[in-house]
N, CA, C and O atoms as a GROMACS GRO file, in nm:
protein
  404
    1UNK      N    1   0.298  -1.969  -2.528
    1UNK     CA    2   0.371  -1.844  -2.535
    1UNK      C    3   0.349  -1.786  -2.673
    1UNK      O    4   0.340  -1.858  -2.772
    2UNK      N    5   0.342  -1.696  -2.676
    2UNK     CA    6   0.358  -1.577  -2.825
    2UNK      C    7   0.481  -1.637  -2.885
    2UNK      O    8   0.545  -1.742  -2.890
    3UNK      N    9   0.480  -1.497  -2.936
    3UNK     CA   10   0.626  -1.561  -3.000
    3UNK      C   11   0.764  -1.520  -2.939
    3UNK      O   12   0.848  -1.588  -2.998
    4UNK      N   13   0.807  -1.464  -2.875
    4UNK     CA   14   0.882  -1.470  -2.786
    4UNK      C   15   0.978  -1.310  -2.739
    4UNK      O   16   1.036  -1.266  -2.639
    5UNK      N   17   0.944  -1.260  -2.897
    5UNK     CA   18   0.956  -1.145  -2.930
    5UNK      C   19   0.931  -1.026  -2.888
    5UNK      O   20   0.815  -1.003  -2.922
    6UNK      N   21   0.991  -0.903  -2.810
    6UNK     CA   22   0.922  -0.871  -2.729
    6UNK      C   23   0.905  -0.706  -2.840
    6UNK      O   24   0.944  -0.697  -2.956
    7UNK      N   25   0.838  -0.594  -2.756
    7UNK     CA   26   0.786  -0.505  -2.863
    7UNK      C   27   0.882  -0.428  -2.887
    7UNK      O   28   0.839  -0.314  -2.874
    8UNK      N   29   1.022  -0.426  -2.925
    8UNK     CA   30   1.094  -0.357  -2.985
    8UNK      C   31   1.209  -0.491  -3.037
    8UNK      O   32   1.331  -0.490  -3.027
    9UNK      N   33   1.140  -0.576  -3.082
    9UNK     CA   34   1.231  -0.694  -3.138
    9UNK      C   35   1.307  -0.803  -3.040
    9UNK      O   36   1.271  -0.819  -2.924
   10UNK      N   37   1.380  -0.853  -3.080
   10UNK     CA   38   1.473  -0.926  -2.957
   10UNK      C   39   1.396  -1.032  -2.849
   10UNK      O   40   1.308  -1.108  -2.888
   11UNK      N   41   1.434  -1.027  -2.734
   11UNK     CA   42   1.375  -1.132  -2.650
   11UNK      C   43   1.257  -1.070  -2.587
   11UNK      O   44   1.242  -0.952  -2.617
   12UNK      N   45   1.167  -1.123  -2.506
   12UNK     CA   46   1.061  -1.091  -2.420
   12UNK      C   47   1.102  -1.093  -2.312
   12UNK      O   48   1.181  -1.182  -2.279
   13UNK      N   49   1.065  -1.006  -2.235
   13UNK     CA   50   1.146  -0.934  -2.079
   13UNK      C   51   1.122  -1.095  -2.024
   13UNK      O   52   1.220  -1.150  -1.974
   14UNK      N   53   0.998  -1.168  -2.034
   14UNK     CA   54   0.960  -1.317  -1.954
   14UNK      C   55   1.056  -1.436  -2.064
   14UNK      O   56   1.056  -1.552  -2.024
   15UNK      N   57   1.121  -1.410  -2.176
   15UNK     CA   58   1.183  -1.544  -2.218
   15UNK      C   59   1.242  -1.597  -2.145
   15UNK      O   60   1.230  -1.719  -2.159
   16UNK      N   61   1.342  -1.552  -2.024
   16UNK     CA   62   1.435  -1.674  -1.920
   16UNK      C   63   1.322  -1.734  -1.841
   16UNK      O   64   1.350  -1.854  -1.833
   17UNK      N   65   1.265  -1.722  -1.810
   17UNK     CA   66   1.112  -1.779  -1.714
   17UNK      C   67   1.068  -1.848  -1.812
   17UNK      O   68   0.986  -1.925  -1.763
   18UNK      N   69   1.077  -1.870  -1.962
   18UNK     CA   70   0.963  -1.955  -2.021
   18UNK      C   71   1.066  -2.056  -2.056
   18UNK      O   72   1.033  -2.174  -2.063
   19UNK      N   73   1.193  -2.017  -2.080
   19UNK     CA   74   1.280  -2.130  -2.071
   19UNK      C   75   1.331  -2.196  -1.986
   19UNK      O   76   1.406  -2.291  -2.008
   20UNK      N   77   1.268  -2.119  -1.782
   20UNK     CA   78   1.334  -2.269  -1.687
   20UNK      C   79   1.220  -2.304  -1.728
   20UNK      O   80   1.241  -2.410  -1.788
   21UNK      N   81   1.041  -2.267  -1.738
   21UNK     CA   82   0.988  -2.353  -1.699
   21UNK      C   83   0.978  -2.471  -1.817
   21UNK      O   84   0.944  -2.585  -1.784
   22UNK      N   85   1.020  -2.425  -2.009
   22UNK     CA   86   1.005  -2.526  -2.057
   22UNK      C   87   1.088  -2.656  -2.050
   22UNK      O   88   1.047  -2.772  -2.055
   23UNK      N   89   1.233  -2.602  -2.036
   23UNK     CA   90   1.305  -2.735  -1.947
   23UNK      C   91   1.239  -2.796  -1.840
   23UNK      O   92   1.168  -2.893  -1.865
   24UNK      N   93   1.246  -2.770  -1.761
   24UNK     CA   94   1.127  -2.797  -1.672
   24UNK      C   95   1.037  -2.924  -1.708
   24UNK      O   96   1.052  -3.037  -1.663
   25UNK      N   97   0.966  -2.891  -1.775
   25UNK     CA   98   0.843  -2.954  -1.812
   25UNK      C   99   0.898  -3.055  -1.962
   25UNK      O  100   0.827  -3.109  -2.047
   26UNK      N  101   0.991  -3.052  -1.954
   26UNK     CA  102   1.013  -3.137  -2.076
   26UNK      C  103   1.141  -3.239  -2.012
   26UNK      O  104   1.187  -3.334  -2.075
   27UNK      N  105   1.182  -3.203  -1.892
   27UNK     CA  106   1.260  -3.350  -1.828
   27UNK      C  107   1.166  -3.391  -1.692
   27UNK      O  108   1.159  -3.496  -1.628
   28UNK      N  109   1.111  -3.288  -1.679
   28UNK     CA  110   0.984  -3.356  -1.535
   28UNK      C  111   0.882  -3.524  -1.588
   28UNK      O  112   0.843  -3.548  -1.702
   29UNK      N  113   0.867  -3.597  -1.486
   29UNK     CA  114   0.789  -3.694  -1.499
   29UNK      C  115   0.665  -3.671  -1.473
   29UNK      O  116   0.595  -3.765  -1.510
   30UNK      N  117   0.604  -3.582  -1.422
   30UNK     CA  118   0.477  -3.472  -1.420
   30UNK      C  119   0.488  -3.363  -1.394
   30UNK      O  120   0.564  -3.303  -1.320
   31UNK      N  121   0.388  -3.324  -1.475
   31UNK     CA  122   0.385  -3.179  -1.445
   31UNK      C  123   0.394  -3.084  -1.356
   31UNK      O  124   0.450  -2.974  -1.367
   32UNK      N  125   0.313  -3.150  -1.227
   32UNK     CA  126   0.335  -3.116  -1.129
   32UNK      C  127   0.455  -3.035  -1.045
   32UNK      O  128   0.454  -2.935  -0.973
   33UNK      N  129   0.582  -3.144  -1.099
   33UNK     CA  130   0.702  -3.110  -1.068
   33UNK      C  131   0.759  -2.909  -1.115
   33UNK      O  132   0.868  -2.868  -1.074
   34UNK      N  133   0.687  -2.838  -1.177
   34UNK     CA  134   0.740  -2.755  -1.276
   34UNK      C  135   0.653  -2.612  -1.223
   34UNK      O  136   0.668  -2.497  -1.265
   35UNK      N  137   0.527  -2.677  -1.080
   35UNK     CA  138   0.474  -2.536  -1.042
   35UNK      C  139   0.515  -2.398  -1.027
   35UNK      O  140   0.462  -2.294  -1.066
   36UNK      N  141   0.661  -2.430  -0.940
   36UNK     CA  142   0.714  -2.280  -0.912
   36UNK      C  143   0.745  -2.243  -1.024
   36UNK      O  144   0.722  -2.122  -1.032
   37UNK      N  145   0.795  -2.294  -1.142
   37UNK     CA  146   0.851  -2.201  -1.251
   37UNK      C  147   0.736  -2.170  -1.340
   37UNK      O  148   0.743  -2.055  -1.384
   38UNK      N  149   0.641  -2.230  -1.376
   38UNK     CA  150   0.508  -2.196  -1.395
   38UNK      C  151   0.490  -2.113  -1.315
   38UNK      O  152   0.555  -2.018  -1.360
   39UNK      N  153   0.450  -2.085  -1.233
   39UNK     CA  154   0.418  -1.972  -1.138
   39UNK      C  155   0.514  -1.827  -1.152
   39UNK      O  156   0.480  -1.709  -1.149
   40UNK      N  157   0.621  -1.877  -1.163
   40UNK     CA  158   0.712  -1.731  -1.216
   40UNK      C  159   0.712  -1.658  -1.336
   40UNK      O  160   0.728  -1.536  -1.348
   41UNK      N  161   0.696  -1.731  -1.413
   41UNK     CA  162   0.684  -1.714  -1.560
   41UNK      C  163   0.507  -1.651  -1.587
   41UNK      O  164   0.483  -1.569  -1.675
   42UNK      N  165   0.408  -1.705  -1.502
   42UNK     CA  166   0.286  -1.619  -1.521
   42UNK      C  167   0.305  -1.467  -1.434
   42UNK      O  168   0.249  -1.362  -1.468
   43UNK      N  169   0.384  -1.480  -1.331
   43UNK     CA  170   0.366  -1.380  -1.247
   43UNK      C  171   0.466  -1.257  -1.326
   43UNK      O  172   0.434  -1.139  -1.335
   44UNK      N  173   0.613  -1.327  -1.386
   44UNK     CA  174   0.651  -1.224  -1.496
   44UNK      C  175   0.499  -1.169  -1.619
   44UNK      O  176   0.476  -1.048  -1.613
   45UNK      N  177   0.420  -1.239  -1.705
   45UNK     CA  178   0.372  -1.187  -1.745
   45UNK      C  179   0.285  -1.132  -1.751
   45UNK      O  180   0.254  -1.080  -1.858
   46UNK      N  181   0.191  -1.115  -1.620
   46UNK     CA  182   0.075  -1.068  -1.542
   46UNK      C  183   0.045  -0.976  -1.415
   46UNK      O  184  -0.052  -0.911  -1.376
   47UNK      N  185   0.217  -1.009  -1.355
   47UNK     CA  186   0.241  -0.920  -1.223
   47UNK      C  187   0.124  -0.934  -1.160
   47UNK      O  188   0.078  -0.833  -1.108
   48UNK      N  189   0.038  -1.082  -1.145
   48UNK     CA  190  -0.092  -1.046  -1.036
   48UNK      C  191  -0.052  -1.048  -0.858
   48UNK      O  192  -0.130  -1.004  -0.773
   49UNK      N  193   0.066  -1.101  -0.830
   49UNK     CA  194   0.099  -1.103  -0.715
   49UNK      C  195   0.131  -0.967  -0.631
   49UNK      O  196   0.095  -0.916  -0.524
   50UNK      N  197   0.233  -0.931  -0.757
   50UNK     CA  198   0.298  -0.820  -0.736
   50UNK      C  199   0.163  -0.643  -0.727
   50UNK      O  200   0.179  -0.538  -0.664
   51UNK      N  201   0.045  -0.687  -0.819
   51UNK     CA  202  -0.090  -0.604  -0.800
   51UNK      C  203  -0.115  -0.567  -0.661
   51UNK      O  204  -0.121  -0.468  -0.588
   52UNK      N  205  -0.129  -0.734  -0.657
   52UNK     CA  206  -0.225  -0.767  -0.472
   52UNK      C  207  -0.124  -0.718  -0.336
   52UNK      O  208  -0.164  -0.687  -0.223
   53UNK      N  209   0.007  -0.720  -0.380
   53UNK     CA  210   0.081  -0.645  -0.243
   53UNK      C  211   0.089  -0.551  -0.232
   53UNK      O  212   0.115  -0.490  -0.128
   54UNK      N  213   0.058  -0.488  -0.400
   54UNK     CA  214   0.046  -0.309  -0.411
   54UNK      C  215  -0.076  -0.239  -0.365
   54UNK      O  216  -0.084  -0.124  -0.323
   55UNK      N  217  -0.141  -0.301  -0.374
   55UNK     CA  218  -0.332  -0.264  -0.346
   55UNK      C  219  -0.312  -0.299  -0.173
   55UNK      O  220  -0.350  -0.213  -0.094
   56UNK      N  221  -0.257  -0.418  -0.124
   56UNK     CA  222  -0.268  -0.409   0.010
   56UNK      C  223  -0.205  -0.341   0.067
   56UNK      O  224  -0.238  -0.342   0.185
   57UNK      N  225  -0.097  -0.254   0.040
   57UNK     CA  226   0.026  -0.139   0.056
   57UNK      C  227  -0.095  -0.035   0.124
   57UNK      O  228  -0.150  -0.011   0.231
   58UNK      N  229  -0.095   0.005  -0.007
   58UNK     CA  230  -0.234   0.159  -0.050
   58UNK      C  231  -0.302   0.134   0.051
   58UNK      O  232  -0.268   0.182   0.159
   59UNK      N  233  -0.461   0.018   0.034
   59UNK     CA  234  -0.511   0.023   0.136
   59UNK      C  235  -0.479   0.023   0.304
   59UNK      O  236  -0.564   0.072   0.379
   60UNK      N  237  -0.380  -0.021   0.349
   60UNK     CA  238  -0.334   0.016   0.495
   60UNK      C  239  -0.268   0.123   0.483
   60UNK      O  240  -0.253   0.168   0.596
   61UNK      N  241  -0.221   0.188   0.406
   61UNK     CA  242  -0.137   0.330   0.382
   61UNK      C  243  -0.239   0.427   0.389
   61UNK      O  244  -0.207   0.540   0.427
   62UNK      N  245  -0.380   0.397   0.354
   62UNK     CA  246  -0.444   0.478   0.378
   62UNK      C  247  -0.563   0.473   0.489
   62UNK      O  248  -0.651   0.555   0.516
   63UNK      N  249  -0.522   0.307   0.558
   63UNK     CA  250  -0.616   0.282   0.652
   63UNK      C  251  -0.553   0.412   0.773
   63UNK      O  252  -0.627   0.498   0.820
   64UNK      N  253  -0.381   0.398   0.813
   64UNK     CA  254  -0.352   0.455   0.898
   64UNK      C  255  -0.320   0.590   0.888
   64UNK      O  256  -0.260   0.647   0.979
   65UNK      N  257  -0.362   0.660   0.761
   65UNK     CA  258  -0.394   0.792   0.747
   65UNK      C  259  -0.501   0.849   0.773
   65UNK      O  260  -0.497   0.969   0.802
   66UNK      N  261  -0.627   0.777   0.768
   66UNK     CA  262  -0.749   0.776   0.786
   66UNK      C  263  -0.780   0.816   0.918
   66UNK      O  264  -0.870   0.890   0.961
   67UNK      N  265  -0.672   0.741   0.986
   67UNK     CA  266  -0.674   0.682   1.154
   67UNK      C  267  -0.612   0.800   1.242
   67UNK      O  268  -0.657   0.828   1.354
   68UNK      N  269  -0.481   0.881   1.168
   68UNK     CA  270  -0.393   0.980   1.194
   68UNK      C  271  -0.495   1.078   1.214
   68UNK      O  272  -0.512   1.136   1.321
   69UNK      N  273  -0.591   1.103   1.067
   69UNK     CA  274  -0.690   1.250   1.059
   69UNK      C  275  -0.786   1.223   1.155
   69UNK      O  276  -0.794   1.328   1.219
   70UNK      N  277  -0.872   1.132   1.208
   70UNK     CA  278  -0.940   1.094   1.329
   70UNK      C  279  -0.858   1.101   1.441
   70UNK      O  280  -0.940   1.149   1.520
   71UNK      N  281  -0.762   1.088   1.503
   71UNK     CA  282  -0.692   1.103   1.604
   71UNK      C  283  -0.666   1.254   1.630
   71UNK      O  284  -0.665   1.303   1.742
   72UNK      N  285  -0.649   1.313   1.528
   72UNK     CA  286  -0.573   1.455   1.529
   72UNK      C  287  -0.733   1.588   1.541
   72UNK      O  288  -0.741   1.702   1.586
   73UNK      N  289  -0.850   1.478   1.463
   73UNK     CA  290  -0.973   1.552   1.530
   73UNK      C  291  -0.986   1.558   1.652
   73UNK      O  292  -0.984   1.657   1.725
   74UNK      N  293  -1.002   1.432   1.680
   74UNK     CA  294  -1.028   1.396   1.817
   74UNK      C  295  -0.953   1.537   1.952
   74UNK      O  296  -1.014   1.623   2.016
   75UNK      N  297  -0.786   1.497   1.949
   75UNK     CA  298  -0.713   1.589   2.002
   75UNK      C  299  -0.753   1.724   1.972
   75UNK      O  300  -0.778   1.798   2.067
   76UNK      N  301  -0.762   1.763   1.872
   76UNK     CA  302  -0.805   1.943   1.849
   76UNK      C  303  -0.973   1.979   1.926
   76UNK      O  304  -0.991   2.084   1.988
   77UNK      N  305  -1.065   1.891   1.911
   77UNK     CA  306  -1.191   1.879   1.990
   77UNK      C  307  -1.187   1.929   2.126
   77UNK      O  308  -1.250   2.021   2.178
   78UNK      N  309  -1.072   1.826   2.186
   78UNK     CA  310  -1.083   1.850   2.324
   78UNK      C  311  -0.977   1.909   2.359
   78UNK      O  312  -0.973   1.910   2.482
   79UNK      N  313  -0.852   1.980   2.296
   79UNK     CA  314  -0.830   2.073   2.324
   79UNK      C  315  -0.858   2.170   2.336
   79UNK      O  316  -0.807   2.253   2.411
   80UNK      N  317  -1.010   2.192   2.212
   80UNK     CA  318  -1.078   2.296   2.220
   80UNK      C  319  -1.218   2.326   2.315
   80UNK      O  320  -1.288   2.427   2.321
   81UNK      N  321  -1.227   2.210   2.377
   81UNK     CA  322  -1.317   2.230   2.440
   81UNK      C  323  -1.268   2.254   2.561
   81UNK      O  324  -1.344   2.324   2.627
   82UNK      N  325  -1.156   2.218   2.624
   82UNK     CA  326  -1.039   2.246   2.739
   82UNK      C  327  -1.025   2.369   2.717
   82UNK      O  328  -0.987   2.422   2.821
   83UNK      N  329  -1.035   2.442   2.634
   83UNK     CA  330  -0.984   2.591   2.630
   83UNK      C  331  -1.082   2.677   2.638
   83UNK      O  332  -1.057   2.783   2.694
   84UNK      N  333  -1.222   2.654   2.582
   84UNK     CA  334  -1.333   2.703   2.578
   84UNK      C  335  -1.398   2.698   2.769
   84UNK      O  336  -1.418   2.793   2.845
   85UNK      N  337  -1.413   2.562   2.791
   85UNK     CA  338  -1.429   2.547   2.935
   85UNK      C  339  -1.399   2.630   3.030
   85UNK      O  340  -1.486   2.670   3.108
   86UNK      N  341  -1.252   2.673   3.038
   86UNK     CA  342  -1.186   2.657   3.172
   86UNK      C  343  -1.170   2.824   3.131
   86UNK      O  344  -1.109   2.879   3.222
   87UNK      N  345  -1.186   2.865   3.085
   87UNK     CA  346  -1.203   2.996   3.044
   87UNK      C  347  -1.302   3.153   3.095
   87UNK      O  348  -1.278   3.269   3.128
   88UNK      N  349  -1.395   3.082   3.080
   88UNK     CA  350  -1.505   3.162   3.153
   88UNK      C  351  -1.483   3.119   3.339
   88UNK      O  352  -1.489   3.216   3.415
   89UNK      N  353  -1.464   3.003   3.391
   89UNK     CA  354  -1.492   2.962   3.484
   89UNK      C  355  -1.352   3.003   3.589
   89UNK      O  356  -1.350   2.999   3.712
   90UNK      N  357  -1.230   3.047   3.484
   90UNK     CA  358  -1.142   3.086   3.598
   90UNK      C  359  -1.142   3.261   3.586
   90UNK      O  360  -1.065   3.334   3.647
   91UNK      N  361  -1.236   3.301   3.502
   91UNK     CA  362  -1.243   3.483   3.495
   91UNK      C  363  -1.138   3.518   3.441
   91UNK      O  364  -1.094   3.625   3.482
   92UNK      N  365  -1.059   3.449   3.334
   92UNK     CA  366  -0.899   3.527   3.319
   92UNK      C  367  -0.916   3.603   3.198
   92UNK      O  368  -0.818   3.668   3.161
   93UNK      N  369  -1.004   3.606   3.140
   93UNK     CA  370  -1.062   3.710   3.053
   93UNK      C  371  -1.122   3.822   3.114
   93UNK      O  372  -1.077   3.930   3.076
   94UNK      N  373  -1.222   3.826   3.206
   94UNK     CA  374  -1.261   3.957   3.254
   94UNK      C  375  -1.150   4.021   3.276
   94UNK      O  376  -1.123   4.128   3.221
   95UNK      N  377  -1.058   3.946   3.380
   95UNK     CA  378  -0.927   4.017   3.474
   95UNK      C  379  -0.833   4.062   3.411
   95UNK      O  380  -0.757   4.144   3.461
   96UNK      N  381  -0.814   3.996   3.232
   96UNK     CA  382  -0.748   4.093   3.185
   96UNK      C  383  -0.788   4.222   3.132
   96UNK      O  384  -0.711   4.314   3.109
   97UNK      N  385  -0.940   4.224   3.112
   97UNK     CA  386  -0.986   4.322   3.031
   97UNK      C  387  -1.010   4.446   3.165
   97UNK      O  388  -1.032   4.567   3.151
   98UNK      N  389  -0.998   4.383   3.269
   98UNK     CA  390  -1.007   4.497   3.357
   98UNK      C  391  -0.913   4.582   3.423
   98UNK      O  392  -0.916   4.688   3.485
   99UNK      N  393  -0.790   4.460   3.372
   99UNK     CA  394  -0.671   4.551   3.406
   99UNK      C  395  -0.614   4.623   3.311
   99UNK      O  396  -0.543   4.715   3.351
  100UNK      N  397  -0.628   4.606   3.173
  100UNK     CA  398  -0.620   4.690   3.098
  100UNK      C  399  -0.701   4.776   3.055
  100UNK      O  400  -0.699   4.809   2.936
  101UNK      N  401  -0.787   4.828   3.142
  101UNK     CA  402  -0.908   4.961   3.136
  101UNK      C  403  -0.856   5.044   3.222
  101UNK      O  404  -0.912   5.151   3.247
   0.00000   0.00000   0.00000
């Protein structure tokens, strides 16, 4: 650990984490015993866990946005081609233009 000090004096936001895990590790019969608080105490000062759930957030946040704008093509396509189609083939354009002449 540094010195414990964090950047406006006083404690370091991670000092209670460096003190379970140094108790911890100073009545444990191995080390072993002391993983989870080791593990908390890096994850206070590295946040790599807390990265990787944020990045996997984003990426499916934007997988099923991705998925929304492809769906919503898709639908406008063939609505537009449903409208284009059926158009000429039922005359309801001539028949209006002829009843309003």
């Amino acid at each position: 650990m540094a010195s414990g000090y964090g950047y406006n004096g006083g404690r370091s936001r991670c000092y209670p984490f460096w003190q379970e895990f140094h108790k911890c590790y100073a009545l444990a019969d191995k080390p072993e015993e002391c993983v989870l608080q080791r593990d908390d105490y890096l994850e206070c000062l590295h946040h790599s866990k807390e990265i990787i759930r944020t990045k996997t957030i984003q990426d499916e946040h934007n997988k099923q946005k991705e998925k929304r704008a492809q769906e919503a093509a898709a639908s406008k396509k063939k609505a537009d081609a449903a409208a284009a189609s059926n158009v000429p083939r039922l005359n309801v354009v001539e028949e209006k233009a002829k009843a309003s002449a």
